[in-house]
C-alpha positions in Angstrom: 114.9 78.3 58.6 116.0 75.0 58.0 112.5 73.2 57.6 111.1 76.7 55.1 114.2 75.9 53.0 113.3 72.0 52.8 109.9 73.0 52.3 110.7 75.2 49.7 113.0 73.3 47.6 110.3 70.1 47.7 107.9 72.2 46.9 109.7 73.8 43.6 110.4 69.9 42.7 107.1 69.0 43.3 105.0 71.3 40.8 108.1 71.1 38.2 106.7 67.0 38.3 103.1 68.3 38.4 103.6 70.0 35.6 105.1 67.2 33.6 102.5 64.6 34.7 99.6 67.3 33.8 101.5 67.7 30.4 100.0 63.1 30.2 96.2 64.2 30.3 96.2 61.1 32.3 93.9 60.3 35.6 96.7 60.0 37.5 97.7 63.7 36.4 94.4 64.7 37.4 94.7 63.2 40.9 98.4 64.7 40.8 96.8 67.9 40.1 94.1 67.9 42.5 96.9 67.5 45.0 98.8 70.3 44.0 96.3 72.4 44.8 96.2 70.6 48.5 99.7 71.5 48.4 99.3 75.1 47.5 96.5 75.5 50.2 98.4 73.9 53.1 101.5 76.5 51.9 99.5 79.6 52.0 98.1 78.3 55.2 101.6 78.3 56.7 102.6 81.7 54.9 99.4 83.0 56.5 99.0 81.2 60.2 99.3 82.8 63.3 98.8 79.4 65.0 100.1 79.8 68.4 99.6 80.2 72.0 100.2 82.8 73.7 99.9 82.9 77.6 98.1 86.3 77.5 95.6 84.7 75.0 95.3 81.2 77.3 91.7 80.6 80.0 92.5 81.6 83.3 91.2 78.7 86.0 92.1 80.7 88.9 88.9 82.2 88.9 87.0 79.1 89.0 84.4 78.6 91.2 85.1 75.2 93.0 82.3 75.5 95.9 79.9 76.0 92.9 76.5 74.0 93.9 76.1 73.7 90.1 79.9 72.8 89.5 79.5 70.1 86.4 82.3 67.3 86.5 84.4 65.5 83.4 86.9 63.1 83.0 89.1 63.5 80.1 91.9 61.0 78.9 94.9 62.2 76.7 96.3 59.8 74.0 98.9 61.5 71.9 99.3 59.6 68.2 101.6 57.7 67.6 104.7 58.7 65.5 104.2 60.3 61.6 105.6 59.8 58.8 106.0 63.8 59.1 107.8 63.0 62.6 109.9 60.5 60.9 111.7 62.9 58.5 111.8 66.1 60.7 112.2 64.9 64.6 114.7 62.7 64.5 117.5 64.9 64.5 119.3 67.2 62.3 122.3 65.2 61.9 123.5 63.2 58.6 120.8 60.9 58.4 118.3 63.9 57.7 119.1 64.5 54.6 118.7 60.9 53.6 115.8 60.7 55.1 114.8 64.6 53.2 115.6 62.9 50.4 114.0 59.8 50.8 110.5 61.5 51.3 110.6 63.7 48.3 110.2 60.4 46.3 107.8 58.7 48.7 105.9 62.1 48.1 106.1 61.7 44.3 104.8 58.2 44.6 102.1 59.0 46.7 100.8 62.0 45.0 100.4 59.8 41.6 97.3 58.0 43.8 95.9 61.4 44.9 97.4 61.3 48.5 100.1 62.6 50.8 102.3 61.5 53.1 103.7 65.0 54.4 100.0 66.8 54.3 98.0 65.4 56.7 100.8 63.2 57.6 99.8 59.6 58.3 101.4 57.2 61.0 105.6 56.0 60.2 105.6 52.2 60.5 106.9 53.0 64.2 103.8 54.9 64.8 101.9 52.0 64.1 103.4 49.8 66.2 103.2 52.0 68.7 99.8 51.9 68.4 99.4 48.3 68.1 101.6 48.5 71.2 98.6 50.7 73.2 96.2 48.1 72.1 98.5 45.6 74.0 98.8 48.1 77.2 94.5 48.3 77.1 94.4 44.0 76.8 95.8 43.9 80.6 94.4 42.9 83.0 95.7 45.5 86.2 97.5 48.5 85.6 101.3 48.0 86.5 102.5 51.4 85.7 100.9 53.8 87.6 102.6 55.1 90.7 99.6 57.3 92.1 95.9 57.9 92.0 96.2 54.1 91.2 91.7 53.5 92.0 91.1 56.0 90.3 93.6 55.4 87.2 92.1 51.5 87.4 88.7 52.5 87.2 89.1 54.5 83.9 90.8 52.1 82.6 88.2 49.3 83.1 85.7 52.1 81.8 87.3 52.0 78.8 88.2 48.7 78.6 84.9 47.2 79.5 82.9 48.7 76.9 81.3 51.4 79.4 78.7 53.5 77.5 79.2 56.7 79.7 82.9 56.5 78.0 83.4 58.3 74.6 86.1 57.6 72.0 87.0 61.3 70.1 90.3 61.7 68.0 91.1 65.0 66.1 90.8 65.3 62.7 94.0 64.6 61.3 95.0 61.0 60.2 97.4 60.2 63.2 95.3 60.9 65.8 92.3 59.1 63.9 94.7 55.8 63.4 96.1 55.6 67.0 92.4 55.4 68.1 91.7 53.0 65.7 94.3 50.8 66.7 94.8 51.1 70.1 90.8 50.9 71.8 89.9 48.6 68.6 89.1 46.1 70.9 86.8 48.2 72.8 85.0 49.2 69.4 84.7 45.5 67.9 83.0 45.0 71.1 80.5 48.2 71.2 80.3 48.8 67.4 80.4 52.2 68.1 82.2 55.1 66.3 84.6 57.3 66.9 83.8 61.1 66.5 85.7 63.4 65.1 86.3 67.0 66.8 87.7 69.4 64.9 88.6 71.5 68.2 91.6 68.9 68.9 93.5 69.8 65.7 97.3 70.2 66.0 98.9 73.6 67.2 101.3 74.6 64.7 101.7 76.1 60.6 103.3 73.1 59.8 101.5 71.1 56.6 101.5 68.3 58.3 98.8 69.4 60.7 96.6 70.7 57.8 93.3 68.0 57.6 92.6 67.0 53.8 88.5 65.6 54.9 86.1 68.5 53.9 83.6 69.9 56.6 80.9 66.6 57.3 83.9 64.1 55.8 86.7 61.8 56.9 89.7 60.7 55.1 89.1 57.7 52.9 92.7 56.8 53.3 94.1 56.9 57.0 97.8 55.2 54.9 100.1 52.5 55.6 98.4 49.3 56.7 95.4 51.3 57.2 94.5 52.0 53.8 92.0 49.6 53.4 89.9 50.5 56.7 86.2 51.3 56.0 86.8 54.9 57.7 82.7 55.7 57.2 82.3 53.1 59.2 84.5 53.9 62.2 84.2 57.3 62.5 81.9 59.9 62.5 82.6 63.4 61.1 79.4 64.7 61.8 80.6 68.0 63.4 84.1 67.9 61.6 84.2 71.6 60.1 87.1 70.6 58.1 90.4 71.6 58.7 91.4 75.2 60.6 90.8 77.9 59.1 93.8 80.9 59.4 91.4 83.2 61.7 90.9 79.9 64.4 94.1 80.2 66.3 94.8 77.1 69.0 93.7 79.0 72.0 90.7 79.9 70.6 90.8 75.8 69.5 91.1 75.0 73.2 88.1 77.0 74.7 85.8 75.9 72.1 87.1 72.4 72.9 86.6 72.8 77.1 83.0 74.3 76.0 82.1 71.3 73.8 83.1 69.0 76.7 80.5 70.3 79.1 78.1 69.7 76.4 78.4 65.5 76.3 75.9 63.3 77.7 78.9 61.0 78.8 81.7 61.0 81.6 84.6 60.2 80.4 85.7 61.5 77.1 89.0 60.0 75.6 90.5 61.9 72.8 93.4 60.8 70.8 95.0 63.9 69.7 98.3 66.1 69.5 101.2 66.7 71.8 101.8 70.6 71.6 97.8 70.8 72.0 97.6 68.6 74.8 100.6 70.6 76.6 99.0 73.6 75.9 95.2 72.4 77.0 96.9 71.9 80.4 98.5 74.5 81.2 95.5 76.4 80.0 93.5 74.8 82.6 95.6 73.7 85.5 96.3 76.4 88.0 99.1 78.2 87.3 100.3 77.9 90.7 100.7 74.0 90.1 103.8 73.0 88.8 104.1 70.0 87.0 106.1 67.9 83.4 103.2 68.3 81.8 103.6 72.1 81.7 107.2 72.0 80.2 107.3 68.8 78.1 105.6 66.6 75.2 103.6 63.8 76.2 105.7 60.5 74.4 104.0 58.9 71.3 101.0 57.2 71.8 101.2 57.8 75.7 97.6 57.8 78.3 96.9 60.8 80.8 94.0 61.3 82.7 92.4 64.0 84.9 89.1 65.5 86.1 88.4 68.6 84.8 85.5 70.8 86.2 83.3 74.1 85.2 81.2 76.6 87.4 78.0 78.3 86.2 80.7 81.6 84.9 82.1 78.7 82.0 85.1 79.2 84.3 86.8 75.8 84.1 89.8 74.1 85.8 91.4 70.9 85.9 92.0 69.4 89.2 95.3 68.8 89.8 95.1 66.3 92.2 93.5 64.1 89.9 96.4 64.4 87.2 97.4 60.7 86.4 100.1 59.2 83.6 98.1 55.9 82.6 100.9 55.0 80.0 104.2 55.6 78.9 105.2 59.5 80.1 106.7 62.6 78.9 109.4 63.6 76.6 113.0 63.8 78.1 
């Protein structure tokens, strides 16, 4: 109730400034005005949304063939973005700062609404998100893997995949600005070395009504502005929006999200697919697909900003699919306490 009635009351100061700016005739009233009505759809959206995930609605592995002669294979790494400006203001806590930091927002907004863009729609990486993804691009410049306490071979050999430039190794982020950004930042070193892009899947969008999980590029488009330091990134040159549908409609809920997602995997010429995506997704993609007799952290908590996790993830000739949960491996950083 809390976040509705912060909502709410920036919302009411919001269009009592559109108005007045619109009242100038001047271009930056028209961009202001163009994102008022962003800021109208992303409302109704959360009036409207029934984006969640229930168990009932959730894949069941059990009934996955694993002695399938036609069983197909993937490996898929997780790399949750870094923190958002969105995270920033609402995650930190409820205590005295948040209303400082409510506050401070609400002006930030203002500013960047007079250049046609958002910081709470769509929400772009804090300046601690983007160190934290400066700080993965660090964590892929190693040389050995120091972290990782099990399935260490296998962990090293994804990582040098990636690393290395392999080609049967795909970069994929969703298609909100966060996700997009982490990628940039952290495998940039990998894509200065390929040239390649990175695609955008629509599938991976967040799990929640929230705004900030609402994508501002249009079906075939990417965001020209990815914010913060990123603002000047040629983003037609690094991604490629191809199959972006544009963001979630009210009817795709995220299980729905997440079948479409394990269905489009199967469907990739390449082995390893690293996506850079959401935290609530990724919890719920895994407890989707990991057996549910399997008990593990990754069931219960968050993946951390900007952490790694790897697994193999397999399908019979039914579409029945199943992550093996042997092969389950935190690459960097870990969950949420």
């Amino acid at each position: 109730m809390e976040l509705v009635a912060a909502l709410l009351t920036l919302t009411v100061a919001l269009n009592a400034f559109f108005v007045f700016l619109a009242c100038l005739k001047s271009k930056a009233a028209g961009r202001v005005l163009s994102m008022q009505r962003k800021w109208a759809g992303a409302l109704i959206y959360m009036v409207q949304s029934k984006d969640k995930v229930k168990a009932k609605n959730l894949p069941c592995s059990s009934k996955t063939d694993l002695d399938d002669p036609n069983l197909k294979k993937k490996t898929v790494v997780f790399v949750r973005h870094g923190e958002s400006v969105w995270n920033e203001v609402f995650n930190r806590g409820k205590g005295p700062g948040f209303l400082f930091r409510l506050l401070l927002s609400f002006f930030r907004e203002l500013y960047q609404i007079s250049f046609g863009d958002s910081l709470m729609i769509d929400s772009p990486l804090s300046s601690v998100g983007e160190t934290q993804g400066k700080d993965l691009f660090q964590f892929m410049q190693q040389e050995k893997l120091r972290t990782v306490m099990y399935n260490l071979n296998k962990a090293e050999e994804i990582f040098h995949k990636i690393k290395s430039g392999d080609r049967d190794c795909k970069l994929i982020a969703s298609n909100l600005r966060r996700s997009m950004a982490t990628a940039a930042l952290g495998f940039s070193a990998r894509i200065r070395k390929t040239k390649e892009k990175i695609q955008i899947v629509p599938y991976l969008q967040e799990i929640t009504r929230n705004v900030d999980a609402v994508s501002t590029a249009g079906k075939g488009e990417v965001q020209a502005n990815l914010g913060g330091s990123l603002s000047d990134i040629d983003t037609e040159a690094l991604f490629d929006p191809r199959i972006n549908t544009g963001s979630k409609p009210v009817s795709l809920t995220g299980s729905r999200r997440i079948e479409l997602f394990a269905r489009w995997l199967f469907n990739q010429r390449e082995g390893v697919i690293v996506a850079a995506g959401h935290s609530l997704y990724f919890k719920s993609f895994l407890t989707a697909y990991l057996p549910k007799s399997f008990e593990h952290v990754c069931k219960k908590k968050k993946m951390r900003n900007s952490a790694v996790v790897t697994f193999d993830v397999v399908q019979d000739s039914t579409g029945s699919v199943m992550i093996l949960p042997d092969t389950l491996t935190t690459l960097y950083l870990r969950y949420c306490k």
